[in-house]
C-alpha positions in Angstrom: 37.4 -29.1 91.8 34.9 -28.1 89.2 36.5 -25.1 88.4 39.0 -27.8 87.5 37.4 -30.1 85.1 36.0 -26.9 83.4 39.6 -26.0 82.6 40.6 -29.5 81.6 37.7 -29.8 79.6 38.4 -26.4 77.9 41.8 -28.1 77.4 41.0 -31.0 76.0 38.6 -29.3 73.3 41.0 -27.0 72.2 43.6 -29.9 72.0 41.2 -31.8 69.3 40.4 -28.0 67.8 44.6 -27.9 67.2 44.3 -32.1 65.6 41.2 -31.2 63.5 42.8 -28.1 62.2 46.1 -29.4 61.5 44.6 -32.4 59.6 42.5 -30.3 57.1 45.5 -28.3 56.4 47.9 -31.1 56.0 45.1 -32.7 53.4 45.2 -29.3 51.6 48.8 -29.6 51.4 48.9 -32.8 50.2 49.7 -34.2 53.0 48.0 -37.0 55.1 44.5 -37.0 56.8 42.6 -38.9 59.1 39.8 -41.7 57.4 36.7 -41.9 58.9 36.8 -45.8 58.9 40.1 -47.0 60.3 41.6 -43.9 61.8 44.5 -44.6 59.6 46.6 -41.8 57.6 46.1 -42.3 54.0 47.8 -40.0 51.2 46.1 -37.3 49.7 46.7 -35.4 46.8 45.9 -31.5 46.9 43.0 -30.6 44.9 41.5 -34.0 44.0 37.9 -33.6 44.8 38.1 -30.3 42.4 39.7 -32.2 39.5 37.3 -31.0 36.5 37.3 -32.4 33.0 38.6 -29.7 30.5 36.3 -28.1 28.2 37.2 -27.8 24.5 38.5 -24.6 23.7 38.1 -23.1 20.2 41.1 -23.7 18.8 41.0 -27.5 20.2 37.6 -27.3 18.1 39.4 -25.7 15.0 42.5 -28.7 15.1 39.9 -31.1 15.3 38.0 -29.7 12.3 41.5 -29.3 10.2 41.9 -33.1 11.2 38.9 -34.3 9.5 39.4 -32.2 6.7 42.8 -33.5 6.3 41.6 -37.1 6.7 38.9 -36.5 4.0 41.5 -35.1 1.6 43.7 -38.0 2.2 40.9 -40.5 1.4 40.0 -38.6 -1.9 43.6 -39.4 -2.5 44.3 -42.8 -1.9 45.4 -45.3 -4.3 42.7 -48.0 -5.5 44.1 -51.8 -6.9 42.2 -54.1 -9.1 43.4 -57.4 -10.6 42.0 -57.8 -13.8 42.4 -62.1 -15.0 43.1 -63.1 -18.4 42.5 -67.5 -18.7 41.1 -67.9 -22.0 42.2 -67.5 -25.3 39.1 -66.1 -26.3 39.8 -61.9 -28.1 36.3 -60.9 -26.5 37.3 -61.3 -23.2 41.1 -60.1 -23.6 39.3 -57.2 -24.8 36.9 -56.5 -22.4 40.3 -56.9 -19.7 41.3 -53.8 -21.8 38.5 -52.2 -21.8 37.7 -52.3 -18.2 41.3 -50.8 -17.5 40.7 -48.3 -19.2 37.2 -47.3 -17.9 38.6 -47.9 -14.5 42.1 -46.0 -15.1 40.2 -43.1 -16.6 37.2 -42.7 -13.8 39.7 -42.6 -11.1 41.6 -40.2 -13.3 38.0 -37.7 -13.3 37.8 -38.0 -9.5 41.3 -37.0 -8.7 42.6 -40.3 -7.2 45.9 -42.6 -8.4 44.7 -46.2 -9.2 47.1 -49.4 -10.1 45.4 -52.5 -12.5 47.5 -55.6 -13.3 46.2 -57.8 -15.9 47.2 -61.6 -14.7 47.3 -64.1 -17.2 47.7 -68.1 -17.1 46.3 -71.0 -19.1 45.2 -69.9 -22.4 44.9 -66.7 -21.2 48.5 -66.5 -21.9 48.2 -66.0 -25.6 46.8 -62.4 -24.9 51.0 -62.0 -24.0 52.2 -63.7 -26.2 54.4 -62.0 -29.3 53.3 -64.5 -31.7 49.8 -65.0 -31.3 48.0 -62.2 -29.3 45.2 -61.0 -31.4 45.4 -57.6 -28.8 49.2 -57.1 -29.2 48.8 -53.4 -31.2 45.9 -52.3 -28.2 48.8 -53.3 -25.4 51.4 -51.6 -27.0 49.4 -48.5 -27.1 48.5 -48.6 -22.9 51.7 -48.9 -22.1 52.3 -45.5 -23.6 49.0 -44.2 -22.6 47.8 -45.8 -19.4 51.4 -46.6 -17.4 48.6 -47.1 -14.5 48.2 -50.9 -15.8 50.8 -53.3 -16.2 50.5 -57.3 -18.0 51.9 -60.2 -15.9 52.6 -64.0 -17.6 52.3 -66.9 -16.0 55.9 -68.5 -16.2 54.3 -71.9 -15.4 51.8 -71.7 -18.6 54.6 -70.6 -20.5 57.1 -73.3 -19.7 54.1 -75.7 -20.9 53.5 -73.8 -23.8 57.4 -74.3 -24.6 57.0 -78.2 -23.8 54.3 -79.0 -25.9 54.9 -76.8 -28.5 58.7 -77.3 -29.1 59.8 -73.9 -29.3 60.4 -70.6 -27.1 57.1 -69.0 -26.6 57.9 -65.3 -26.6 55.9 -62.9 -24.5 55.4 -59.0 -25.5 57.8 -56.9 -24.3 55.2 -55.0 -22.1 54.7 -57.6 -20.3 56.7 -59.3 -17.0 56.8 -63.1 -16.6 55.7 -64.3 -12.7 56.4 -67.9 -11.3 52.6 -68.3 -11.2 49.9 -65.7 -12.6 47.6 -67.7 -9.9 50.0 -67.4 -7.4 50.0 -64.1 -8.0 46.6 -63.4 -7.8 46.6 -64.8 -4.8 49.6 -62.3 -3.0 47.6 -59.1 -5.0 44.2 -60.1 -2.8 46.1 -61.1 0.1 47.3 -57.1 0.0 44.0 -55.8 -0.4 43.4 -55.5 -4.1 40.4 -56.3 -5.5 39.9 -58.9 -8.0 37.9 -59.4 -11.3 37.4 -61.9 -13.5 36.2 -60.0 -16.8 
């Protein structure tokens, strides 16, 4: 009888030897292994616990280091915007407009990077556009060869005024595009981004 139960025993221990082994190899496989908590198969994915987080290799290092200097090189080359407004019919400040274009075209010119200016005028401003009375007519006709980077908007609202009250056609330099609203337009240019100064 005892040399009985010895032989069950022996059995029965080789019996859970057989389940223990065949679990660790099914959760090497991938397959399914017995949790401590519930007893319950759960699925297992082969080489989990040795999951490692790659290390950067050089060349990963060298992409990276070409990205930032590509980045850098497109920054140095990006386009800059300024709105430059025009609303009083005073010479000084038309000129100082054209004068700050200029500074401003030709610094971004030195550092290698494209700019765009409009000059935006309404309300008195307008006469800095117009053919008949702009006192700066001879300096824009000369940017527009020299300086393509700035360009003259009119206020079609002022002009329309202009028309009423003087009782005539007010004509605007040829250099120059006529907008619904040189406010309005101010408004769209900032709304984009571009920056805006009031000489």
């Amino acid at each position: 009888m005892i040399r009985f139960q010895h032989i069950a025993k022996a059995v029965a221990m080789a019996a859970i030897a057989v389940l223990v082994s065949a679990s660790f190899s099914a959760a090497e496989q991938g397959g399914r292994y017995w949790t401590p908590a519930d007893g319950q198969p759960v699925p297992h994915k082969a080489g989990h616990a040795r999951q490692q987080v790659a290390k950067p290799t050089t060349a990963t290092r060298k992409h990276s280091a070409f990205a930032r200097t590509e980045d850098a090189a497109a920054a140095k080359k990006r386009e800059h915007h300024l709105i430059l407004q025009v609303n009083t019919n005073d010479p000084a400040a038309m000129n100082l407009a054209l004068n700050n274009a200029t500074n401003v075209t030709q610094y971004y010119k030195d550092a290698g990077e494209k700019v765009k200016i409009e000059v935006v005028t309404f309300g008195p401003g307008l006469h800095m556009l117009r053919e008949d009375t702009s006192p700066v007519k001879t300096r824009i006709e000369e940017m527009a060869l020299s300086t393509p980077e700035v360009s003259f908007k009119a206020c079609g609202n002022t002009q329309e005024k202009m028309q009423k009250a003087e009782n005539k056609d007010i004509p605007i330099v040829r250099q120059a595009e006529v907008v619904k609203s040189g406010v309005v337009r101010v408004m769209e240019l900032q709304e984009m981004g571009w920056t805006y100064v009031k000489p």
